[in-house]
C-alpha positions as a Markdown table, in Angstrom:
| # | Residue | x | y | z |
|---|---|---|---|---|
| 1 | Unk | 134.3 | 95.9 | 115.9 |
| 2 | Unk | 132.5 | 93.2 | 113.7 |
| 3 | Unk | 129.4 | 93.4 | 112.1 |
| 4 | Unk | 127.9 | 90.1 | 114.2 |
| 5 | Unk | 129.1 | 92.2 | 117.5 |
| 6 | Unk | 127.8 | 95.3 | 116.4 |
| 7 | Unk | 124.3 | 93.4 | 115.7 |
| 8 | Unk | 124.2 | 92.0 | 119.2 |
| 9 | Unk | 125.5 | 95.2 | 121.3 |
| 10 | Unk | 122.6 | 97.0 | 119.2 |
| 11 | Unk | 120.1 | 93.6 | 120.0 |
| 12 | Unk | 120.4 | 94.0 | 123.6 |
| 13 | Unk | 120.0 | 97.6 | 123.9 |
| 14 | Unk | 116.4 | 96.8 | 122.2 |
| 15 | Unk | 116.1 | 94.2 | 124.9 |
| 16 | Unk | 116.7 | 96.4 | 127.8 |
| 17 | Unk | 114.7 | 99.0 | 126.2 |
| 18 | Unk | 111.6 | 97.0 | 125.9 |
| 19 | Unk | 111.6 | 95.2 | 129.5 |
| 20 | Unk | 111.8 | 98.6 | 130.9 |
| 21 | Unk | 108.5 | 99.3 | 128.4 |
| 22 | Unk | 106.9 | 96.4 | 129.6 |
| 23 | Unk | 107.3 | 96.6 | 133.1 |
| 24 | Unk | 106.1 | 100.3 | 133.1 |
| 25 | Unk | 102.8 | 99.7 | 131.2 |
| 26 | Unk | 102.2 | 96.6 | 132.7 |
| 27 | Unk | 102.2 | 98.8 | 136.1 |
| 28 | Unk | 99.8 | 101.5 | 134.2 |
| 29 | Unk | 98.1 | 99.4 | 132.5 |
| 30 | Unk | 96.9 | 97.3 | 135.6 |
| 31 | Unk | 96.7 | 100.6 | 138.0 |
| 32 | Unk | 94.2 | 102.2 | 135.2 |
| 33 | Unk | 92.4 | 98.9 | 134.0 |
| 34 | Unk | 93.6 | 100.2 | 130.8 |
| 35 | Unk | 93.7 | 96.9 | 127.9 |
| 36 | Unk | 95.1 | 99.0 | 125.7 |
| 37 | Unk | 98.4 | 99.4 | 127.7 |
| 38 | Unk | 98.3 | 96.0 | 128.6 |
| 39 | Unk | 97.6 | 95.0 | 125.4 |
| 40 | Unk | 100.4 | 97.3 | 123.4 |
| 41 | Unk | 103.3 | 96.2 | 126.8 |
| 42 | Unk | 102.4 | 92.8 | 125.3 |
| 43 | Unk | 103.4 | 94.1 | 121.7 |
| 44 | Unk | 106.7 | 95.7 | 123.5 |
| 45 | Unk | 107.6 | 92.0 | 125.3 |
| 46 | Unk | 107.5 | 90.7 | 121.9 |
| 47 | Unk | 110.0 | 93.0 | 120.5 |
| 48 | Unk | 112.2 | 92.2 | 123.5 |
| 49 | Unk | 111.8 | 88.3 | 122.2 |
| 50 | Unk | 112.3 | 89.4 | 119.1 |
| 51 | Unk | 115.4 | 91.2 | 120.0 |
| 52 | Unk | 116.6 | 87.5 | 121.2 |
| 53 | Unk | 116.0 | 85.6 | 118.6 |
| 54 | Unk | 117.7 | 88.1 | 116.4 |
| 55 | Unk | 120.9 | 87.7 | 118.6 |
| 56 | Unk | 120.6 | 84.0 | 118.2 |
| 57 | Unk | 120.2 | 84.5 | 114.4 |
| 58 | Unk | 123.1 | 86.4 | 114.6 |
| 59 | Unk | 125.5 | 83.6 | 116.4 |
| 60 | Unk | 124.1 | 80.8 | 113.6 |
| 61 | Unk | 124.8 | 82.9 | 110.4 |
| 62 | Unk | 128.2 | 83.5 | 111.5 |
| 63 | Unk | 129.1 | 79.8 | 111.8 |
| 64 | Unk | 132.0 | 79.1 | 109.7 |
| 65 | Unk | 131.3 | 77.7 | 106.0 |
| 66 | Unk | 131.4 | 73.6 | 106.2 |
| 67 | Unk | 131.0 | 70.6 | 103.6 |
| 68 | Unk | 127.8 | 70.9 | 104.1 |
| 69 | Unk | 127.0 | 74.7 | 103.5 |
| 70 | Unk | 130.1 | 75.7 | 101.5 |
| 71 | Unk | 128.9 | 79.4 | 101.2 |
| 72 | Unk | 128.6 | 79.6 | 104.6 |
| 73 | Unk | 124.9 | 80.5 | 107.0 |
| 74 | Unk | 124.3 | 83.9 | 106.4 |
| 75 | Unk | 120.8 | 83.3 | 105.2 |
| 76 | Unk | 120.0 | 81.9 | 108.6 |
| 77 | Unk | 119.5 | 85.9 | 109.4 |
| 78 | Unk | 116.3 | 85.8 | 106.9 |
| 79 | Unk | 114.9 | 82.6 | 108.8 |
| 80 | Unk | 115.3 | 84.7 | 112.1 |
| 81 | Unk | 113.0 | 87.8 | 110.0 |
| 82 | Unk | 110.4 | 84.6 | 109.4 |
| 83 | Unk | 110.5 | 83.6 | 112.8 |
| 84 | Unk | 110.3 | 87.5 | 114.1 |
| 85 | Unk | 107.1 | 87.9 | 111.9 |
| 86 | Unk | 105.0 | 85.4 | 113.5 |
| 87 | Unk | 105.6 | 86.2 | 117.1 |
| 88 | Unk | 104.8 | 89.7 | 115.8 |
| 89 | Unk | 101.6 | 88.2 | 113.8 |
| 90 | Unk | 100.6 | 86.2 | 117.1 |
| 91 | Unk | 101.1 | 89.9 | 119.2 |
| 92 | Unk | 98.5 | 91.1 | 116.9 |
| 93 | Unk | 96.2 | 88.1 | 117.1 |
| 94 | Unk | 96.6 | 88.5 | 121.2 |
| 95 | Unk | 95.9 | 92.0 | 121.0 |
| 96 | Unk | 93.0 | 92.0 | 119.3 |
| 97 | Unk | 91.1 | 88.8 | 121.0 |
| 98 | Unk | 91.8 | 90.6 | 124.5 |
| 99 | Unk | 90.3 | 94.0 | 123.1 |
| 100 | Unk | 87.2 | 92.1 | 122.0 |
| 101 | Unk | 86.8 | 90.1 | 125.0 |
| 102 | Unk | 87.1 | 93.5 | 126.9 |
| 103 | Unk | 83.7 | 94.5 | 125.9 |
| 104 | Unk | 81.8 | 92.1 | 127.5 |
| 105 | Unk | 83.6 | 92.7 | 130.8 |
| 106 | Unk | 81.1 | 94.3 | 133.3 |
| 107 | Unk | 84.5 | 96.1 | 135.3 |
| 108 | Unk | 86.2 | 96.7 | 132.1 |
| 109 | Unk | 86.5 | 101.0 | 133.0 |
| 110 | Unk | 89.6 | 102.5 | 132.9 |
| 111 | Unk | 90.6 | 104.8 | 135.1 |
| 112 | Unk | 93.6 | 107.5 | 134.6 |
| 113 | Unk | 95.9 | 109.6 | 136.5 |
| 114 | Unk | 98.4 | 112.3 | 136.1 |
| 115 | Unk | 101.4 | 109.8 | 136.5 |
| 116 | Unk | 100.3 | 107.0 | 134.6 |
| 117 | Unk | 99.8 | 110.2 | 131.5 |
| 118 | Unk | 103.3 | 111.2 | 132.3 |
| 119 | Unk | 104.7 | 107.4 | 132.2 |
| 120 | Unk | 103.0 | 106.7 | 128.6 |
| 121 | Unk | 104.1 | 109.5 | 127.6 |
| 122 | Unk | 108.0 | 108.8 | 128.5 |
| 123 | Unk | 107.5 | 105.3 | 127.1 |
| 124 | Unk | 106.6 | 107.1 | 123.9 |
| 125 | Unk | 109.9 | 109.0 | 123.7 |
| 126 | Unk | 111.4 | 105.7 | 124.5 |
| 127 | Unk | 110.3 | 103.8 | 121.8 |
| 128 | Unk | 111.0 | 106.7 | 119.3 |
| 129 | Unk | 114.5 | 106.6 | 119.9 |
| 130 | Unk | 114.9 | 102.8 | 120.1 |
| 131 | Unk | 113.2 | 103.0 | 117.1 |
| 132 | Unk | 115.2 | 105.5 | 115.5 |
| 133 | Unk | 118.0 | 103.9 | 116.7 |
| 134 | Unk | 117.3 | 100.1 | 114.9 |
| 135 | Unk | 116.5 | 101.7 | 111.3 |
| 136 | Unk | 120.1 | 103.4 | 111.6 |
| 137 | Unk | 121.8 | 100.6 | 112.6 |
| 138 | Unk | 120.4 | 98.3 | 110.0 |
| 139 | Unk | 121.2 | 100.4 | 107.8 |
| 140 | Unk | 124.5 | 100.3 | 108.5 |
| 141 | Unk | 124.8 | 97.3 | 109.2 |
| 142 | Unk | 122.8 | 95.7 | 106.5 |
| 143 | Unk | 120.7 | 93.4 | 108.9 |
| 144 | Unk | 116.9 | 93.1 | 107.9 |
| 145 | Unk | 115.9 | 92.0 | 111.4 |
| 146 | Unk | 117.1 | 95.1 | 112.8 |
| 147 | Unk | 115.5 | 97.6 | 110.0 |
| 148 | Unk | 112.6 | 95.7 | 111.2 |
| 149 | Unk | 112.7 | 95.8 | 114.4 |
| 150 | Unk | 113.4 | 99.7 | 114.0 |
| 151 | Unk | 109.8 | 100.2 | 112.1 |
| 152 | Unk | 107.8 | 98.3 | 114.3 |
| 153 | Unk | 109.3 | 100.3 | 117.0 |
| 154 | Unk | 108.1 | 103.5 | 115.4 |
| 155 | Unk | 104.8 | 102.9 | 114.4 |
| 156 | Unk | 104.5 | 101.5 | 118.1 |
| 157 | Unk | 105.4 | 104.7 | 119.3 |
| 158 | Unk | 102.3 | 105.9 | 117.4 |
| 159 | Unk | 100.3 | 103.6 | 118.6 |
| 160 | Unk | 101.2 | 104.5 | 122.0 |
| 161 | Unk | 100.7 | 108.4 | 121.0 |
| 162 | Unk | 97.0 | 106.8 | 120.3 |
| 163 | Unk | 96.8 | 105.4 | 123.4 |
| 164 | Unk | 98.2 | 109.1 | 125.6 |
| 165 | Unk | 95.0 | 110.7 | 123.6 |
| 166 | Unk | 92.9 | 108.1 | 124.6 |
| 167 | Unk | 94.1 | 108.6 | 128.3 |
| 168 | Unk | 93.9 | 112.6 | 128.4 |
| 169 | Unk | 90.4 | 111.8 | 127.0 |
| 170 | Unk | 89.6 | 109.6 | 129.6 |
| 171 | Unk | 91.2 | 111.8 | 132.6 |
| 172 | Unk | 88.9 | 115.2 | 131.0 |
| 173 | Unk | 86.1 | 114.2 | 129.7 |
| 174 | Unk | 83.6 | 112.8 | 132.4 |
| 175 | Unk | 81.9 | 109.8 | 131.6 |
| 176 | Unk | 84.2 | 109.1 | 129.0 |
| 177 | Unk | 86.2 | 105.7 | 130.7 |
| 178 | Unk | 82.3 | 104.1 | 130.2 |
| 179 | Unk | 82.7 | 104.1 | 126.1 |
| 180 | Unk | 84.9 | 101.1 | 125.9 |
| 181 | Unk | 87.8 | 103.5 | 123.7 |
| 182 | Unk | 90.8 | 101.4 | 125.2 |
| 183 | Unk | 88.5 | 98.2 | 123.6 |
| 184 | Unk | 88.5 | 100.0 | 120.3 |
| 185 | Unk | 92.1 | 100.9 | 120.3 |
| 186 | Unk | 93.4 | 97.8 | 121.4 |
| 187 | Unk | 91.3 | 96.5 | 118.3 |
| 188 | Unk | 93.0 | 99.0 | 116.0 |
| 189 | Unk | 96.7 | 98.1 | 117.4 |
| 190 | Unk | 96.6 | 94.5 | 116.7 |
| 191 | Unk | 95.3 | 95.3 | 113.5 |
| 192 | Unk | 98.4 | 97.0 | 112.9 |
| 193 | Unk | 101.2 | 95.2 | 114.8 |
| 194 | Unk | 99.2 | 92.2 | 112.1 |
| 195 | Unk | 100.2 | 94.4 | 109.3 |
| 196 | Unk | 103.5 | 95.2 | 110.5 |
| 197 | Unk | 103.6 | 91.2 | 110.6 |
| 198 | Unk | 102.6 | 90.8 | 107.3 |
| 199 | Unk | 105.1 | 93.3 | 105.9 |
| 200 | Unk | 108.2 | 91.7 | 107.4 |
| 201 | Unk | 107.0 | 88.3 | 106.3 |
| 202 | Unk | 106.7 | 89.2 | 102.4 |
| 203 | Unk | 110.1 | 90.8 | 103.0 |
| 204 | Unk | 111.7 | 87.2 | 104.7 |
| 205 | Unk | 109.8 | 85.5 | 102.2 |
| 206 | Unk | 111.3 | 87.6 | 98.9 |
| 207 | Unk | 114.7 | 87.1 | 100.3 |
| 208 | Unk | 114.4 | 83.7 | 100.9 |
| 209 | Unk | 113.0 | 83.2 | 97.4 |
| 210 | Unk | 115.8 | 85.0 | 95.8 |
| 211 | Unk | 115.2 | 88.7 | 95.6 |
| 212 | Unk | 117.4 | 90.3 | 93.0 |
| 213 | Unk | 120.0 | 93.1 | 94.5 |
| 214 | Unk | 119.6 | 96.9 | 94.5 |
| 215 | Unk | 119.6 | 98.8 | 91.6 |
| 216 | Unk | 122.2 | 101.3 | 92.6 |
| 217 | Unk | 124.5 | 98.3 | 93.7 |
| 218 | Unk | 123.9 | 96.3 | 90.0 |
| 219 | Unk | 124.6 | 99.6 | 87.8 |
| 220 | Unk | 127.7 | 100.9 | 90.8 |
| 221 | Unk | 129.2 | 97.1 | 89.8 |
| 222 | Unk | 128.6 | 97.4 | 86.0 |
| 223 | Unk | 130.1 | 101.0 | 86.3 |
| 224 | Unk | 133.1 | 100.0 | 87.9 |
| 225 | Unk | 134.0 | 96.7 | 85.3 |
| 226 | Unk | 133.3 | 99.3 | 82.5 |
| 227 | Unk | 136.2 | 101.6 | 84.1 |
| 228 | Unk | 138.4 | 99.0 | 82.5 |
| 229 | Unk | 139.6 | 100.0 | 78.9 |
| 230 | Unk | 139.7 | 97.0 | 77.4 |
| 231 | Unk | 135.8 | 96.4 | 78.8 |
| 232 | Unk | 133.1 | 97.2 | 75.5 |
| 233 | Unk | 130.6 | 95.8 | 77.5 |
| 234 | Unk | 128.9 | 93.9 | 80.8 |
| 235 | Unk | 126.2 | 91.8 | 80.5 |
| 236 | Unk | 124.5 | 88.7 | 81.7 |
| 237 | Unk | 125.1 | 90.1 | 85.3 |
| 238 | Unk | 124.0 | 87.3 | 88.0 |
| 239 | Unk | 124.0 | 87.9 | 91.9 |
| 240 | Unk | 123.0 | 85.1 | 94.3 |
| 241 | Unk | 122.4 | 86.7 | 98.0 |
| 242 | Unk | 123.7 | 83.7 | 100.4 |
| 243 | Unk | 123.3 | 86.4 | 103.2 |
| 244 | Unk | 124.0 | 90.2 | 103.6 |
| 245 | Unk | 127.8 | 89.6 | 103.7 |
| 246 | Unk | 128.1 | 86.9 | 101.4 |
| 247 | Unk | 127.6 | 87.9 | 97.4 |
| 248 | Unk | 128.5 | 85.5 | 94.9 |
| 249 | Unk | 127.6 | 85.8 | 91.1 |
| 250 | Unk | 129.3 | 86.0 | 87.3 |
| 251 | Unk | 129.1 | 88.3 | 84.8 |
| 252 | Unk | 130.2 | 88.6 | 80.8 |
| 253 | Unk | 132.5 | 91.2 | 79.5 |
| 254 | Unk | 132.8 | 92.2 | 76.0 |
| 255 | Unk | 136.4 | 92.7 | 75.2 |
| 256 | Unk | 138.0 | 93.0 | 71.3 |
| 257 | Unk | 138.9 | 89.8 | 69.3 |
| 258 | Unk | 142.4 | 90.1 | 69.4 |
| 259 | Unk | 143.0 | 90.1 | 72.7 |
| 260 | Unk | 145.7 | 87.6 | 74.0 |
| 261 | Unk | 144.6 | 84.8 | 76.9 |
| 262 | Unk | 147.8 | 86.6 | 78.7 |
| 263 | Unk | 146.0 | 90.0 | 78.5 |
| 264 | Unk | 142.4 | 88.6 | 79.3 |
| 265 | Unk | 144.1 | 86.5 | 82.3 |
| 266 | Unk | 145.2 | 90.2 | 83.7 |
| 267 | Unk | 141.9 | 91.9 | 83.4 |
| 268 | Unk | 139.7 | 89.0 | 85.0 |
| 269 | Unk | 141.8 | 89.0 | 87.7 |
| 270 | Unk | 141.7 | 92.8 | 88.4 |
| 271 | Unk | 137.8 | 93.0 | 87.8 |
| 272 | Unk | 137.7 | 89.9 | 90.4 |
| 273 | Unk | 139.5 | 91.4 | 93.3 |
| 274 | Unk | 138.2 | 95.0 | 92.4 |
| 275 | Unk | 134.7 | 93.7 | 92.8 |
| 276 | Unk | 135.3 | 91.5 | 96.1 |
| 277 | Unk | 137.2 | 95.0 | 97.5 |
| 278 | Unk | 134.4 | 97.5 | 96.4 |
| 279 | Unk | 131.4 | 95.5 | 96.9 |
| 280 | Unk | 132.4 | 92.3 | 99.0 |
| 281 | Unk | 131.4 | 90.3 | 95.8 |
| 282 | Unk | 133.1 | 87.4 | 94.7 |
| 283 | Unk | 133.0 | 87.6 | 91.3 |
| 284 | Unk | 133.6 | 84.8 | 88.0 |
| 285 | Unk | 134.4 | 86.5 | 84.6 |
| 286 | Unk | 133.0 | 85.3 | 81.4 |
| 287 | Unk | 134.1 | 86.9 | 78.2 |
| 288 | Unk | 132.3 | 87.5 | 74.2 |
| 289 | Unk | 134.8 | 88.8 | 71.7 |
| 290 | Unk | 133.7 | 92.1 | 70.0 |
| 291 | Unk | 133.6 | 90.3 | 66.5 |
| 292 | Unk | 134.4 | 93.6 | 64.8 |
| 293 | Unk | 137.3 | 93.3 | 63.1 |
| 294 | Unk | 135.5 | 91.6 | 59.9 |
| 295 | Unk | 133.7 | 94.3 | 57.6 |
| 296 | Unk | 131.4 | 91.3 | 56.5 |
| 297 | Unk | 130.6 | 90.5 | 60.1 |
| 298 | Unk | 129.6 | 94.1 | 60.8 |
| 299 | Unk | 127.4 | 94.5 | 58.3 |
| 300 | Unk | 125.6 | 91.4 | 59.5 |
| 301 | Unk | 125.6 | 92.7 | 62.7 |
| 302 | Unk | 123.7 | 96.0 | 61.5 |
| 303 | Unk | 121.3 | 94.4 | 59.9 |
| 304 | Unk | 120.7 | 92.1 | 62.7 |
| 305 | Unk | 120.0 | 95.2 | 64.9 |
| 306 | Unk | 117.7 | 96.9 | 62.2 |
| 307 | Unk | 115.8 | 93.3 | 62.2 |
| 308 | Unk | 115.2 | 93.1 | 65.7 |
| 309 | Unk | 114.0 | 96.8 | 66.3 |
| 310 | Unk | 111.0 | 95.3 | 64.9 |
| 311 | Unk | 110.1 | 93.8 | 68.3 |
| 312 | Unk | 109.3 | 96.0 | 71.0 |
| 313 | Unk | 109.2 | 93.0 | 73.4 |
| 314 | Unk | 113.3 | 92.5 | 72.7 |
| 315 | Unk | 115.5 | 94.5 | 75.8 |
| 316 | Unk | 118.9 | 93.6 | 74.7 |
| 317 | Unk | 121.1 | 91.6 | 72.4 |
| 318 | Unk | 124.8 | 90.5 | 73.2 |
| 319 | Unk | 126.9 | 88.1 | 72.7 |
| 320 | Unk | 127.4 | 88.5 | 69.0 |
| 321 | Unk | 129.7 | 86.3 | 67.1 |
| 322 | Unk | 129.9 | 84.6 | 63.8 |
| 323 | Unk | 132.0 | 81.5 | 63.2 |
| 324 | Unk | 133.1 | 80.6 | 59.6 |
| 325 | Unk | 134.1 | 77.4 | 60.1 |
| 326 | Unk | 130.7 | 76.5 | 61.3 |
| 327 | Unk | 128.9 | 79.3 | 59.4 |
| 328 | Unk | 126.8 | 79.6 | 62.4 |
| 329 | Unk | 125.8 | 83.4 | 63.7 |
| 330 | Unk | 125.0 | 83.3 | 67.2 |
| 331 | Unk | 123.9 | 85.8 | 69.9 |
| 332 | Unk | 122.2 | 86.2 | 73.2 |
| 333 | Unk | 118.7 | 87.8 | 73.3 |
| 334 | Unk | 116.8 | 89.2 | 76.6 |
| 335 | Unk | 113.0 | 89.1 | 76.2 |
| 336 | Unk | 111.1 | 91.7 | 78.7 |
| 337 | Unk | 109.3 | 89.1 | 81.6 |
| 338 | Unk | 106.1 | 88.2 | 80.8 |
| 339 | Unk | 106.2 | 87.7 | 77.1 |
| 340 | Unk | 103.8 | 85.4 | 76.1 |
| 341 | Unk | 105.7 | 84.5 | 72.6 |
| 342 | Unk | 109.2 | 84.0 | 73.2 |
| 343 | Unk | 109.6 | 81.4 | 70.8 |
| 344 | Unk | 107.8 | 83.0 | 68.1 |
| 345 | Unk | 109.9 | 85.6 | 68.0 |
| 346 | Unk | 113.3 | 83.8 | 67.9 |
| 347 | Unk | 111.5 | 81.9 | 65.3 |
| 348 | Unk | 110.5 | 85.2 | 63.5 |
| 349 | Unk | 114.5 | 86.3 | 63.6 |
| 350 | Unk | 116.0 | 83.3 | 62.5 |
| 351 | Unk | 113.5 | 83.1 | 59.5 |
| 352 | Unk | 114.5 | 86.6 | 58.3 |
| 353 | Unk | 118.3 | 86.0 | 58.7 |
| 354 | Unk | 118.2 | 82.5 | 56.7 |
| 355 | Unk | 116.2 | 84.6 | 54.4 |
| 356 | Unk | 118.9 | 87.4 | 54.0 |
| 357 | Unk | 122.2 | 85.2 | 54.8 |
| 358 | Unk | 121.2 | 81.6 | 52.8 |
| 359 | Unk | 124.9 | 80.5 | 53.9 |
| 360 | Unk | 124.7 | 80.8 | 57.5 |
| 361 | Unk | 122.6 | 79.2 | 60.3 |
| 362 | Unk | 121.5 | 80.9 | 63.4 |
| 363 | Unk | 121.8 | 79.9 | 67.0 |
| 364 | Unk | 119.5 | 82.6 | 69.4 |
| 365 | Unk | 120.1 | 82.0 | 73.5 |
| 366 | Unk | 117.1 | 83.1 | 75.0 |
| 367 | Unk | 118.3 | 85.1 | 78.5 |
| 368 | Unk | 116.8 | 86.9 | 81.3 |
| 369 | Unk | 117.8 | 90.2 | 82.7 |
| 370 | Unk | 118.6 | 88.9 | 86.0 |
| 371 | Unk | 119.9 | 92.8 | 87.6 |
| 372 | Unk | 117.6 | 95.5 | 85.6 |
């Protein structure tokens, strides 16, 4: 089975799940005068929308690429996160304008009973184990809107566990359905289906942005080209995310001088399809010769390295190479972000290397660390 059907099947389960929720404590909730319950079965209805729109999301992303979209619609999976987020922020809002509203309401009591404990408390287990449930299979699956959709579902489950409390409280304690508490909680669970809002907005947002991938995926990739033997080195790593099945980016190899365009042919292949097998990434191979075959060249190239261990603002150099014919030296340098002098640094090199090697000119590529 697919990943889109797998997504759906597990979309529709959350849909089931939460009508049954919502009709439930819609019943208590009226039965009890209870806005708390009313308020969180209005939190559960939007998880069942939610549930929809992520099945929808679903269909769209999977559309076939076209002229228009030639990496295909896989980010259309983030826009259905965006979308999720403000029904969820507008649950919130709901939530807590009802709760406020509640305490000016002259009949606003609620009153408990033995089944309506018993039916929170089921819907409680419920919503643990759809929300268990969601964070496995986006996991799995690799779908934001269900990860999602699997947290909200747990910390709903303890805002229910709030609610049971307040309930038993109510059901015990005499006197106790005249201190507005369902008011106060109802309060306190839009404030936190808002936050739960908030949090899966900033996630949409970063991914839509261009969030860089995972750690453990960029050094698993780098591993894997450096299993090659004629591989010295990987750099300049770059991953664009046009949704979670669709990874397309390039990377630079260091591989000896000598090498013939037969030989490097061979390997970019094999690091190509490895990488689209492994790690579903289609992958374009640049290469830098090693440039140490020349004793002259080496030397340089120590010095080079003594000259910029100077600046504890410099992350990397790569890309290496001389070229006689131009008498050019020329290498890549990766700044840490936020650096506020770039250019005086680059400056700084280049002034020390003319100063030391009269007969060459220098050429420094600023770069970014796009993976670390």
């Amino acid at each position: 089975m697919n990943r889109e059907k797998k997504i759906i099947q597990t979309s529709f389960v959350g849909i089931i799940g939460n009508i049954f929720l919502v009709a439930f404590k819609i019943f208590v909730g009226i039965i009890s005068s209870s806005i708390s319950i009313v308020t969180d079965a209005i939190n559960n209805l939007t998880d069942a929308l939610s549930s929809t729109i992520t099945i929808i999301g679903t269909k769209l992303s999977n559309k076939k690429p076209d002229k228009n979209h030639p990496f295909g619609h896989g980010r259309i999976e983030y826009l259905t996160s965006l979308f999720i987020a403000v029904l969820v922020l507008i649950a919130g809002v709901v939530a807590i304008v009802e709760s406020i509203e509640g305490f000016f309401k002259a009949d606003n009591t609620a009153s408990y009973t033995i089944p309506s404990i018993i039916i929170i408390s089921a819907a409680i287990l419920v919503k643990v184990g759809l929300g268990i449930f969601f964070r496995i299979r986006g996991k799995q699956l690799n779908s934001q809107a269900l990860s999602a959709s699997g947290v909200d579902a747990l910390m709903d489950s303890v805002l229910s566990t709030s609610t049971l409390v307040v309930a038993i409280i109510c059901f015990t304690v005499k006197g106790a359905e005249k201190w507005h508490l369902e008011c106060y909680l109802g309060i306190i669970i839009g404030l936190f289906i808002i936050k739960a809002g908030f949090d899966i907005l900033r996630e949409s947002i970063s991914e839509i942005i261009g969030k860089k991938t995972s750690q453990e995926y960029n050094q698993n990739l780098k591993a894997m080209i450096l299993e090659f033997d004629e591989v010295k080195g990987v750099y300049d790593l770059i991953i664009n995310n046009y949704g979670p099945e669709m990874l397309i980016g390039s990377v630079h190899i260091e591989v000896r001088d000598d090498i013939t365009a037969k030989e490097l042919d061979i390997l970019e292949r094999d690091i190509a399809g490895k990488a689209f097998e492994e790690f579903g990434t289609i992958l374009t191979v640049g290469i830098y010769a090693s440039n140490d075959t020349n004793d002259d060249h080496k030397k340089i190239r120590s010095e080079l390295s003594k000259t910029l261990q100077k600046h504890n603002e410099i992350v990397q150099m790569h890309g290496f190479y001389i070229n006689e014919k131009l008498h050019l030296i020329q290498f890549d340098l990766v700044i840490k972000f936020g650096t506020d002098n770039p250019k005086e640094i680059v400056d700084s090199i280049t002034k020390e290397l003319k100063e030391k090697y009269p007969n060459y000119d220098t050429y420094i590529v600023l770069d970014t660390d796009f993976t670390d």
